[in-house]
PQR file with spaces between the fields and no chain letter, atoms N, CA, C, O and H, PARSE charges and radii, in Angstrom:
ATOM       1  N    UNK     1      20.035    3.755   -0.694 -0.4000 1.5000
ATOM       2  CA   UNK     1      18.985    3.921   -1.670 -0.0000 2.0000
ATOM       3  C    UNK     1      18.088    5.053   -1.216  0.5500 1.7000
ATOM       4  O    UNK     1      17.513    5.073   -0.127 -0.5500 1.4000
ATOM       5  N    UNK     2      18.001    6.210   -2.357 -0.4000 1.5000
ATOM       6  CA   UNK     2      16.860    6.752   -1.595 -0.0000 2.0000
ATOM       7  C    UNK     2      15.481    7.103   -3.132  0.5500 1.7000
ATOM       8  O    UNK     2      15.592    7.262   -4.347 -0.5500 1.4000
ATOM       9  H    UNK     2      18.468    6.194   -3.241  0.4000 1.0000
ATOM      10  N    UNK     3      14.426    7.084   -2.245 -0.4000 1.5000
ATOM      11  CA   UNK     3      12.892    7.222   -3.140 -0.0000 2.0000
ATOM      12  C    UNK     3      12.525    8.439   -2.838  0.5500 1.7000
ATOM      13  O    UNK     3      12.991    8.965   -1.827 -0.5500 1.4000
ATOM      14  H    UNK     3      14.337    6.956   -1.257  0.4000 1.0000
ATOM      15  N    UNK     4      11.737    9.029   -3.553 -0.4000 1.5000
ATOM      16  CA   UNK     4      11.183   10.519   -2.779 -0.0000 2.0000
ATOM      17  C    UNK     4       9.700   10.412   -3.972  0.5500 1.7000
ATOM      18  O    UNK     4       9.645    9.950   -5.112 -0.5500 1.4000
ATOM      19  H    UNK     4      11.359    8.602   -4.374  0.4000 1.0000
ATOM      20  N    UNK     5       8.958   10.861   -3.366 -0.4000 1.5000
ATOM      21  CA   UNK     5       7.529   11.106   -3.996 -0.0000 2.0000
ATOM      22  C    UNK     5       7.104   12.534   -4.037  0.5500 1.7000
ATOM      23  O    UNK     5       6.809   13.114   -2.992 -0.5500 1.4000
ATOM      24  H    UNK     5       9.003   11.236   -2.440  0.4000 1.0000
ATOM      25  N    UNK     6       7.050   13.249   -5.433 -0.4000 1.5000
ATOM      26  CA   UNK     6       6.351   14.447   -5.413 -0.0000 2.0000
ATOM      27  C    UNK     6       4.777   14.566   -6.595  0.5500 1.7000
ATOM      28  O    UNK     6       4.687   13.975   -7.671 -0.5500 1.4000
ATOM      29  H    UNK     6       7.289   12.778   -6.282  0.4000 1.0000
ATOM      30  N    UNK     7       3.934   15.290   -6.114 -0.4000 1.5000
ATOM      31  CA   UNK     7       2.763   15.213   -6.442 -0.0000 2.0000
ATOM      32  C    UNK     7       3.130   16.753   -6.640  0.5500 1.7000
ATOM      33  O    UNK     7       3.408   17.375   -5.614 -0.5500 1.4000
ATOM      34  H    UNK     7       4.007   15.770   -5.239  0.4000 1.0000
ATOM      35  N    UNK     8       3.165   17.603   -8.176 -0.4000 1.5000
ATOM      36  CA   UNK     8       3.655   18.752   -8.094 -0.0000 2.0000
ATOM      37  C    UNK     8       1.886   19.566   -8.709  0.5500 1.7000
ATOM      38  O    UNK     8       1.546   20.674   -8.295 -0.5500 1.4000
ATOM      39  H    UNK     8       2.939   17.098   -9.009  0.4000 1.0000
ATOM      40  N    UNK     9       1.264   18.984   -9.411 -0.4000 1.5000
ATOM      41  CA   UNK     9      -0.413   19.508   -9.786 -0.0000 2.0000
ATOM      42  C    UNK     9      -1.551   19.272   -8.972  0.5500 1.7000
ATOM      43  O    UNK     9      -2.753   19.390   -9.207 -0.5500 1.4000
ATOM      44  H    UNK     9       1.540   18.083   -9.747  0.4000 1.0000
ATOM      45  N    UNK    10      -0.615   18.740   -7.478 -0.4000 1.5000
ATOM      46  CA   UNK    10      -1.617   18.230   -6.654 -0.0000 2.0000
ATOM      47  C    UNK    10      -2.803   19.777   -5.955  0.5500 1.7000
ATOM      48  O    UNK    10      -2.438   20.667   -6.723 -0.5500 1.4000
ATOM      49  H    UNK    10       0.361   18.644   -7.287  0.4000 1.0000
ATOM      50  N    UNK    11      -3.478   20.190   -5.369 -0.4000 1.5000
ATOM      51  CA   UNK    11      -3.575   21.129   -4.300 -0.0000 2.0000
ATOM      52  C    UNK    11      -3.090   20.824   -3.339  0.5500 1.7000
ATOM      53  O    UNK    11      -3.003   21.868   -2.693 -0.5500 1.4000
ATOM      54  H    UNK    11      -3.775   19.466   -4.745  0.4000 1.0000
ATOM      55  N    UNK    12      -2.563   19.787   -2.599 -0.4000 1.5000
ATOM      56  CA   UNK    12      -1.733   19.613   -1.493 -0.0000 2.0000
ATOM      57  C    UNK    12      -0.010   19.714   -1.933  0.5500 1.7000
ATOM      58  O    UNK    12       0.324   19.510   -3.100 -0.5500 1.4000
ATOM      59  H    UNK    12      -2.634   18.939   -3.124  0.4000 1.0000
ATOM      60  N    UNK    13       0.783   19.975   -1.098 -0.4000 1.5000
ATOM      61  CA   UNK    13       1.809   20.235   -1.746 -0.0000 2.0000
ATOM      62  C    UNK    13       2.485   18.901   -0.907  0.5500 1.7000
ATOM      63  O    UNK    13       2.586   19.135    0.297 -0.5500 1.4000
ATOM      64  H    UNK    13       0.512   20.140   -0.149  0.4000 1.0000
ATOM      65  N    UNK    14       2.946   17.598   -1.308 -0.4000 1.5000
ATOM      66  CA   UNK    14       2.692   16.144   -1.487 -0.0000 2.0000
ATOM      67  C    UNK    14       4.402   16.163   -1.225  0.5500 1.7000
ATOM      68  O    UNK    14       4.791   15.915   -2.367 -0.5500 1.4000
ATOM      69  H    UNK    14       2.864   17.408   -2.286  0.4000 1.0000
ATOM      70  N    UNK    15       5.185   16.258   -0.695 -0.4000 1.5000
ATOM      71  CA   UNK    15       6.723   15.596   -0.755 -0.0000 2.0000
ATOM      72  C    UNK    15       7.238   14.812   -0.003  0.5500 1.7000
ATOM      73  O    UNK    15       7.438   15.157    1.162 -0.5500 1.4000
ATOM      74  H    UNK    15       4.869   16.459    0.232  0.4000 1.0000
ATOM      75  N    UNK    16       7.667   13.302   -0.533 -0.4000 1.5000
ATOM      76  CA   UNK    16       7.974   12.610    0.798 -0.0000 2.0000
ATOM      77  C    UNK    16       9.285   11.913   -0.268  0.5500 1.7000
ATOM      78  O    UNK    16       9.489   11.884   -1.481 -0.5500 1.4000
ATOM      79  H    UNK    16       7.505   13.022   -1.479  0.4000 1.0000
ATOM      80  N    UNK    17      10.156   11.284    1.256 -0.4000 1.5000
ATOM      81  CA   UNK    17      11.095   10.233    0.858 -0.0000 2.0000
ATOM      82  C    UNK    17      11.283    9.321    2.212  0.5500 1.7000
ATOM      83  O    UNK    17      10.888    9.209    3.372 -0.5500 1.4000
ATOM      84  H    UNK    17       9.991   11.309    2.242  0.4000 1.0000
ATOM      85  N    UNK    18      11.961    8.883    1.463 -0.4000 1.5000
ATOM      86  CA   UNK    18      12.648    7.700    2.781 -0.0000 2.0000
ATOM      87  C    UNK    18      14.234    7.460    2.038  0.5500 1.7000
ATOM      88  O    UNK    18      14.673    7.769    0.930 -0.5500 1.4000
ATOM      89  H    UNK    18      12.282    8.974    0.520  0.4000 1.0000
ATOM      90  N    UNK    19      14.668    6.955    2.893 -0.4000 1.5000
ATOM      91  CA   UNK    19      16.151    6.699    2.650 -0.0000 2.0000
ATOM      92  C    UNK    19      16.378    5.523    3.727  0.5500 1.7000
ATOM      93  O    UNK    19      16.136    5.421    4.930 -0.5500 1.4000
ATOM      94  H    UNK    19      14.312    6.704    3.793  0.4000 1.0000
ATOM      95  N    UNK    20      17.079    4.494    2.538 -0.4000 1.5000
ATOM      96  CA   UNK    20      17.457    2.953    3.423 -0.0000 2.0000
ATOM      97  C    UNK    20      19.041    3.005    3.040  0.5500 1.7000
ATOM      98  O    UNK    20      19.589    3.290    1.975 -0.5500 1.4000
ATOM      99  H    UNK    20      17.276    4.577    1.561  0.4000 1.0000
ATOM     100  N    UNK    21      19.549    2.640    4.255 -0.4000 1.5000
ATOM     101  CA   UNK    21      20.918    2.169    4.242 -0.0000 2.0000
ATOM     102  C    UNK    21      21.092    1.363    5.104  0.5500 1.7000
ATOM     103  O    UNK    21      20.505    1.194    6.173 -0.5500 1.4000
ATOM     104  H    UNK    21      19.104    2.409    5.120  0.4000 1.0000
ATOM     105  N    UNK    22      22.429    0.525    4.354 -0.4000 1.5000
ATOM     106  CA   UNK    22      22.935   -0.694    5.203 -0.0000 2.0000
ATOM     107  C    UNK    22      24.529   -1.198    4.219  0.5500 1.7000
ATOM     108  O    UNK    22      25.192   -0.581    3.386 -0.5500 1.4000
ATOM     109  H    UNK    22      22.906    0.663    3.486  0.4000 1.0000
ATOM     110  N    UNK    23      24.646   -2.343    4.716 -0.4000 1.5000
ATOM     111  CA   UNK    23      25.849   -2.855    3.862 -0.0000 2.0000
ATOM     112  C    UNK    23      25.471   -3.587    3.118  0.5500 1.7000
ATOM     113  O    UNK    23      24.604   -4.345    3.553 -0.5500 1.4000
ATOM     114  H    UNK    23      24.107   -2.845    5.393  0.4000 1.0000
ATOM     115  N    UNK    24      25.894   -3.770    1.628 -0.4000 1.5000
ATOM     116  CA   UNK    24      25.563   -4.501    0.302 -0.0000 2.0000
ATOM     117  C    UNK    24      25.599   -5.885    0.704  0.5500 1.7000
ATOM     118  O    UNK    24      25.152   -6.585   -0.205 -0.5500 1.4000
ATOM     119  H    UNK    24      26.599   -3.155    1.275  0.4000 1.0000
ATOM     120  N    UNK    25      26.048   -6.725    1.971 -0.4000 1.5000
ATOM     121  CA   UNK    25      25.852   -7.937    1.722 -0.0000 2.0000
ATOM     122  C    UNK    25      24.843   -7.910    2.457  0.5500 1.7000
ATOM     123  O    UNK    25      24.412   -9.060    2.554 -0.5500 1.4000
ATOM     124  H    UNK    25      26.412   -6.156    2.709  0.4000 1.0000
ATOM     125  N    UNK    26      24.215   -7.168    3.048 -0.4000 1.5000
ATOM     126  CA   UNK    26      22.635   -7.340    3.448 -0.0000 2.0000
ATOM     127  C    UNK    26      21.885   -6.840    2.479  0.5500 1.7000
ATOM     128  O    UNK    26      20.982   -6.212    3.031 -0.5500 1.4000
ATOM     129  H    UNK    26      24.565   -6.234    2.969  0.4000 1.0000
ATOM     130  N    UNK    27      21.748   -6.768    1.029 -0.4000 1.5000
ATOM     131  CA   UNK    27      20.718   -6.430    0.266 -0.0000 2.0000
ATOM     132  C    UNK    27      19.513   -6.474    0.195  0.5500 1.7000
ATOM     133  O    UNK    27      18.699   -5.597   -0.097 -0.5500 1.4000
ATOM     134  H    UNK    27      22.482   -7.278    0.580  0.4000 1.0000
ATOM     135  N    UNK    28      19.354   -7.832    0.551 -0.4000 1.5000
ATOM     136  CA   UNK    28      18.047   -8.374    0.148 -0.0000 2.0000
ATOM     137  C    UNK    28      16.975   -7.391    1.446  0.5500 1.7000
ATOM     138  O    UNK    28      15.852   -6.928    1.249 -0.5500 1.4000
ATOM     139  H    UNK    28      20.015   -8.544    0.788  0.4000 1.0000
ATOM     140  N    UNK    29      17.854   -7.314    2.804 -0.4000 1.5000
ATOM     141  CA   UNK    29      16.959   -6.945    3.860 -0.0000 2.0000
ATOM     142  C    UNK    29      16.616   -5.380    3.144  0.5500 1.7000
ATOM     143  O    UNK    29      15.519   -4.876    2.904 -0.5500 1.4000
ATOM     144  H    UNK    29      18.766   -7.690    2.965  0.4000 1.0000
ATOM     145  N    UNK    30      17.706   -4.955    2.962 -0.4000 1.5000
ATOM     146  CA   UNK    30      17.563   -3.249    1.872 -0.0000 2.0000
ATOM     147  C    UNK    30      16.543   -3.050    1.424  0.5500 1.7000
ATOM     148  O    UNK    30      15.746   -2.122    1.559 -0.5500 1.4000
ATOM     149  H    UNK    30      18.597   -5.364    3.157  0.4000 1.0000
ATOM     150  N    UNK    31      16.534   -4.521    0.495 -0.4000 1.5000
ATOM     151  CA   UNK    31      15.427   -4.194   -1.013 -0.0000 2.0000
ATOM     152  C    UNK    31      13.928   -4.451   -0.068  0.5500 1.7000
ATOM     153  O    UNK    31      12.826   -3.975   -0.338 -0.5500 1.4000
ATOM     154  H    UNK    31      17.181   -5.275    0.386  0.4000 1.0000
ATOM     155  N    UNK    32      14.274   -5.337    1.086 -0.4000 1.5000
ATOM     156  CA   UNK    32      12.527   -5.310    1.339 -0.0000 2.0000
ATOM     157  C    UNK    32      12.337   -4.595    2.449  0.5500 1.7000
ATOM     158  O    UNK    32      11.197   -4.761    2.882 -0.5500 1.4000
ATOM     159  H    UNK    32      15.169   -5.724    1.306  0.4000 1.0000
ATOM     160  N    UNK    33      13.204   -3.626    3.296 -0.4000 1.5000
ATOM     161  CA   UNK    33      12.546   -2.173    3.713 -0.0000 2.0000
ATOM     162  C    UNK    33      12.529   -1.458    3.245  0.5500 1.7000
ATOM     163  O    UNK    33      11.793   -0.555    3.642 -0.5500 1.4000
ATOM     164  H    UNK    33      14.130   -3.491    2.943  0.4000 1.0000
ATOM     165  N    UNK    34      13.271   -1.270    2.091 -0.4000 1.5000
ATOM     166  CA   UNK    34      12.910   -0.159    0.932 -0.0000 2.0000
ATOM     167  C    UNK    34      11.419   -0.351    0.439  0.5500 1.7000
ATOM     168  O    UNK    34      10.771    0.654    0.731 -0.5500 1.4000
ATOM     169  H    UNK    34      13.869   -2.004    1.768  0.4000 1.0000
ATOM     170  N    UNK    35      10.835   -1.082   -0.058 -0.4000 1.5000
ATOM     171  CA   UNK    35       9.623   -1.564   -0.521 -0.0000 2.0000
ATOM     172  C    UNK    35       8.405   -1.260    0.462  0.5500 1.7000
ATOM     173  O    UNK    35       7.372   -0.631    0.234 -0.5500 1.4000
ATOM     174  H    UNK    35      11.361   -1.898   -0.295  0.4000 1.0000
ATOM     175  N    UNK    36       8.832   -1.888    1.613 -0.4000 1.5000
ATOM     176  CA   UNK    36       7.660   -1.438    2.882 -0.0000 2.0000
ATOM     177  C    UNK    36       7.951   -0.203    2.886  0.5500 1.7000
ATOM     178  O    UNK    36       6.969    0.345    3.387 -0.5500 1.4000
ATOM     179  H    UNK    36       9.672   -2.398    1.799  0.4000 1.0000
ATOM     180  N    UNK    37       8.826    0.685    2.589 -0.4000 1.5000
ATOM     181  CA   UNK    37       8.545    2.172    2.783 -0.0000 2.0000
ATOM     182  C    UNK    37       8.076    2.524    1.952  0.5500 1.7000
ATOM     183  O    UNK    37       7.277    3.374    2.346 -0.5500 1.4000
ATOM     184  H    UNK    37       9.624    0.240    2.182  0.4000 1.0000
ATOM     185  N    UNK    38       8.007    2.392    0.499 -0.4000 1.5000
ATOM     186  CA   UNK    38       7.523    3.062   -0.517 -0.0000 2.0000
ATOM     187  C    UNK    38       6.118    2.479   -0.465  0.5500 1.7000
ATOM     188  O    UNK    38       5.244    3.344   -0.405 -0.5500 1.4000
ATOM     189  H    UNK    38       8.656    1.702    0.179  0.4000 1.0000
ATOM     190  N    UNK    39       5.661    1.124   -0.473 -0.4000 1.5000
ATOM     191  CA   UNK    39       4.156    1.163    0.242 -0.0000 2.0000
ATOM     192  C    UNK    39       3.354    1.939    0.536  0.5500 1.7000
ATOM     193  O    UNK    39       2.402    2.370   -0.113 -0.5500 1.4000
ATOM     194  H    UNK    39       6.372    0.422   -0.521  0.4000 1.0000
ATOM     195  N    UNK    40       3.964    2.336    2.325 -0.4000 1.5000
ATOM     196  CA   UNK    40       3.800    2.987    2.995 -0.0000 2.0000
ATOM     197  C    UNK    40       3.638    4.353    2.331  0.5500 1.7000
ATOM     198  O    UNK    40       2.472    4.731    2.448 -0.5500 1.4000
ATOM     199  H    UNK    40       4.738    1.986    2.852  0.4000 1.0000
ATOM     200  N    UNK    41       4.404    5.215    1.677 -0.4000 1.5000
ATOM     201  CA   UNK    41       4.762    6.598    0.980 -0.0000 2.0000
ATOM     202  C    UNK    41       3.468    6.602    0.166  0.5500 1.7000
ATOM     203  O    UNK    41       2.895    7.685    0.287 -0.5500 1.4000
ATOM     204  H    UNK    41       5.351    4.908    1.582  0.4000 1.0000
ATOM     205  N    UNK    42       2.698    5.570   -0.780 -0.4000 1.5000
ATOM     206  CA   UNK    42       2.376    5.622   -1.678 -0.0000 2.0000
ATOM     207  C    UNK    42       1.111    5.376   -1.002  0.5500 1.7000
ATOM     208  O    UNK    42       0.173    6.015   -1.477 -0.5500 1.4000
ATOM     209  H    UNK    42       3.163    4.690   -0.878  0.4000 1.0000
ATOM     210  N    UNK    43       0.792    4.489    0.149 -0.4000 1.5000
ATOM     211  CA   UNK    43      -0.635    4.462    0.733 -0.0000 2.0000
ATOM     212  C    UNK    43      -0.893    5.750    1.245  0.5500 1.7000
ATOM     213  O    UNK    43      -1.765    6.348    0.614 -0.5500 1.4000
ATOM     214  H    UNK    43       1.554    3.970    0.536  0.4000 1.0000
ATOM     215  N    UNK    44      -0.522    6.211    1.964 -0.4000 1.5000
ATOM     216  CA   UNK    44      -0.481    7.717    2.884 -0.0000 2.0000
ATOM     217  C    UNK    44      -0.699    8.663    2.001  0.5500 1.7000
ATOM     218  O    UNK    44      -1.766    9.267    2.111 -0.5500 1.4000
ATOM     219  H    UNK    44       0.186    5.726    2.477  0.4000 1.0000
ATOM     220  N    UNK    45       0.232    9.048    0.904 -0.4000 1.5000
ATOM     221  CA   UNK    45      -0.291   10.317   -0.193 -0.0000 2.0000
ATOM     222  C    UNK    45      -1.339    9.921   -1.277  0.5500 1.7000
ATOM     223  O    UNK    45      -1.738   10.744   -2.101 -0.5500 1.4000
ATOM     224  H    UNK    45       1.099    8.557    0.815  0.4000 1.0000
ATOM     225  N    UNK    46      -1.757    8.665   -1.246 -0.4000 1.5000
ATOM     226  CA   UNK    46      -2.990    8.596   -2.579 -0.0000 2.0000
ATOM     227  C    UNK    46      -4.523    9.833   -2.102  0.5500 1.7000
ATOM     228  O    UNK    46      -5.287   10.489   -2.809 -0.5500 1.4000
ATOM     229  H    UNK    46      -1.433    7.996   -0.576  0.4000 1.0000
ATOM     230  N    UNK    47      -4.402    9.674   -0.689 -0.4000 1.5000
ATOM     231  CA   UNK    47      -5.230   10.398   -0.265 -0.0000 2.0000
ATOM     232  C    UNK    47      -5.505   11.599   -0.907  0.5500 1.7000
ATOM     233  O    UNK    47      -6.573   11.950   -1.409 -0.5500 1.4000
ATOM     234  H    UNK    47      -3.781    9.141   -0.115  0.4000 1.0000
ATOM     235  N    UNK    48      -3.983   12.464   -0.823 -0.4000 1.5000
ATOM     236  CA   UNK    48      -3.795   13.623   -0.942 -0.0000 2.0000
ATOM     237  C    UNK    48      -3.274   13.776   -2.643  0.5500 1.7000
ATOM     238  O    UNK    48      -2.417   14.613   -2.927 -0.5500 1.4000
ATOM     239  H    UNK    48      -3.115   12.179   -0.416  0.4000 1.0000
ATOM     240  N    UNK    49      -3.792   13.022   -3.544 -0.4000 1.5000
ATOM     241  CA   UNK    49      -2.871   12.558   -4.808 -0.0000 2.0000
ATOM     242  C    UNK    49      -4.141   14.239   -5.428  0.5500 1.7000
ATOM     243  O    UNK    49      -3.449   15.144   -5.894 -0.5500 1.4000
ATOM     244  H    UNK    49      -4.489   12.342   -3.313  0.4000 1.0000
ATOM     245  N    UNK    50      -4.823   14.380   -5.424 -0.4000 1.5000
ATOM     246  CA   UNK    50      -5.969   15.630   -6.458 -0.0000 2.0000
ATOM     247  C    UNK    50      -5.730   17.054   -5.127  0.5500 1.7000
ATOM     248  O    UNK    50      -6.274   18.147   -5.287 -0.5500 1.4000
ATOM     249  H    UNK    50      -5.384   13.645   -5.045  0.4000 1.0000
């Protein structure tokens, strides 16, 4: 799975991702470090969101 965050009207020039992998019968662990990363992605650039 991968997420990426761009803020393109920002004055900061804002680009992030993360990328989770694993094997499909571990999903569930997937879906909830995927989530703590995008959190994470989304706490860190609100700063820099104007």
């Amino acid at each position: 799975m991968n997420f990426a965050l761009d803020y393109p009207n920002s004055k900061y020039k804002i680009k992030s991702s993360i990328k989770v992998g694993g094997k499909s019968k571990n999903i569930d662990s997937l879906i909830i470090r995927a989530k703590k990363g995008i959190k994470s992605i989304i706490k860190i650039s609100n700063k820099y969101k104007n």
